[in-house]
N, C-alpha and C positions, 0 to 999 in steps of 0.2 A: 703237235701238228700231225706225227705218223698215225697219234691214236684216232684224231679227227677225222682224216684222209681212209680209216681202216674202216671207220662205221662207216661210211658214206660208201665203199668199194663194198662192202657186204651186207649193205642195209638190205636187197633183197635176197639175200646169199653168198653164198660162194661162186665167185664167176669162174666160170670156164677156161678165160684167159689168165689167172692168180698171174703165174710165171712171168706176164709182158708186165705186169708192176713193178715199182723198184724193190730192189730184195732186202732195203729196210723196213720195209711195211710188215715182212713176212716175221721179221721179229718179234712182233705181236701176237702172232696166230701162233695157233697151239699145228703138233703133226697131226693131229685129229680133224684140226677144221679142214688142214690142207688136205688129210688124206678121197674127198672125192674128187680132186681136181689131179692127184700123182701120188707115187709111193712117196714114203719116209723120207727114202734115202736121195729122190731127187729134191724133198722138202728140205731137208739139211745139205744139198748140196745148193744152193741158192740162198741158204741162211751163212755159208761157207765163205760166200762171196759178200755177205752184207757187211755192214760199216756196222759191229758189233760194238763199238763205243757209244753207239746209241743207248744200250745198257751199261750201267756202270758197274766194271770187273768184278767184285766181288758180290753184286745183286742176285736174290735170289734166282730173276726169274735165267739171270746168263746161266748160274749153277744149274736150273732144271733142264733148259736147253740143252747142255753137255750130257748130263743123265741120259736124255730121252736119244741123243741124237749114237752115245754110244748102244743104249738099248735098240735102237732101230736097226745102226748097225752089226749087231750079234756081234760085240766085242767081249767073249770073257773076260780076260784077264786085265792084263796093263801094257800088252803088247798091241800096236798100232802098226800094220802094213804099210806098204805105199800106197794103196788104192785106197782103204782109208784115208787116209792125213788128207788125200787128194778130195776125197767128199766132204771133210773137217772144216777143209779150210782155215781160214781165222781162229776158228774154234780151235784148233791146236792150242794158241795162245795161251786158252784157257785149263791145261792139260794139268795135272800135279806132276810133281819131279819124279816120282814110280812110273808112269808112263813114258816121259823123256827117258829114262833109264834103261826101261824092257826093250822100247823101240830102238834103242841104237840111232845110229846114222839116221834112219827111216825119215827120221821127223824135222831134222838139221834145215831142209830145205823151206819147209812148211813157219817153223820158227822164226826165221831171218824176217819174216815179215813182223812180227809182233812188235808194238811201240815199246816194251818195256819188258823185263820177268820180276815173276817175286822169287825172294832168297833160294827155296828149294830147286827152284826151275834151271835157276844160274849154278847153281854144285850138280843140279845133273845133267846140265850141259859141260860144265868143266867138268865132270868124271868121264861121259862122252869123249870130248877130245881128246883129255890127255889120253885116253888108254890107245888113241892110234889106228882105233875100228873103225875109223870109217872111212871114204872113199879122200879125204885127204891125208890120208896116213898119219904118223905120229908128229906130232908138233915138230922135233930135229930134222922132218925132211922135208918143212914148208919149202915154200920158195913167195916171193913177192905174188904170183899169180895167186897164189892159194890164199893167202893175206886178205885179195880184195874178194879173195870170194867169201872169205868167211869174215869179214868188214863189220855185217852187223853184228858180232859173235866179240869182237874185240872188250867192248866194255866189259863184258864179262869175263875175261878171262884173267885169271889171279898169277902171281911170281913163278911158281912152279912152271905153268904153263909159257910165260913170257919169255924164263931163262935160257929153254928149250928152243926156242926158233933161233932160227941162223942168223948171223947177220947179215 
């Protein structure tokens, strides 16, 4: 239906208004078609907010999405800002565990949203936690507050990490 709805929104072009569409549609489009209607980076900050399970996880075209959207935004390495993650969006989700790792905390909030991680994502979210870097401290100084903040965090988190919270 997104692909139907995509020829039909650009059968004479690129419209001027991309943006007022929904930012499923945009999943479709390459940064290139979008680039005469906005930059990149507001291209992937709208792709940030779409219902990226209209791709399925490991598809290539999600894998070129993540390429293009960390090339737009001049990310060298495997470190991820806050201002990042915030343009990522969902795309977080789709980060490898060396990214979770380098970003620290950064990315914890951006995370909690994702329906699920694969293996790597979950050890470098438990190596995150336990080390105690981040703004909820080390697991022995939770408290129930801290519990529900990091709620979606729980499935993942292994014995080490469980034995550690207080009761």
């Amino acid at each position: 239906q997104l692909s139907c709805l995509l020829k039909m929104v650009i059968l004479h072009g690129i419209p001027e208004d991309l943006d007022s569409y929904p930012k499923d549609l945009l999943l479709l489009l390459s940064p290139s078609d979008y680039a005469a209607t906005g930059s990149c980076s507001q291209y992937f900050n709208n792709i940030g907010r779409a219902n990226l399970d209209v791709l399925p996880r490991e598809s290539p075209q999600r894998k070129q999405l993540l390429l293009e959207a960390l090339a737009c935004l001049k990310i060298p390495g495997t470190q991820i800002n806050e201002e990042n993650a915030e343009i990522l969006g969902r795309l977080v989700c789709d980060l490898g565990g060396e990214y979770i790792r380098s970003s620290g905390g950064n990315l914890l909030k951006h995370l909690s949203q994702c329906e699920s991680f694969l293996p790597d994502q979950e050890e470098a979210i438990r190596s995150i936690i336990s080390s105690g870097n981040t703004t909820f401290g080390p697991p022995a100084s939770w408290s129930a507050f801290t519990l529900r903040e990091l709620s979606d965090f729980i499935p993942v988190f292994d014995h080490s990490i469980l034995k550690e919270i207080p009761k």
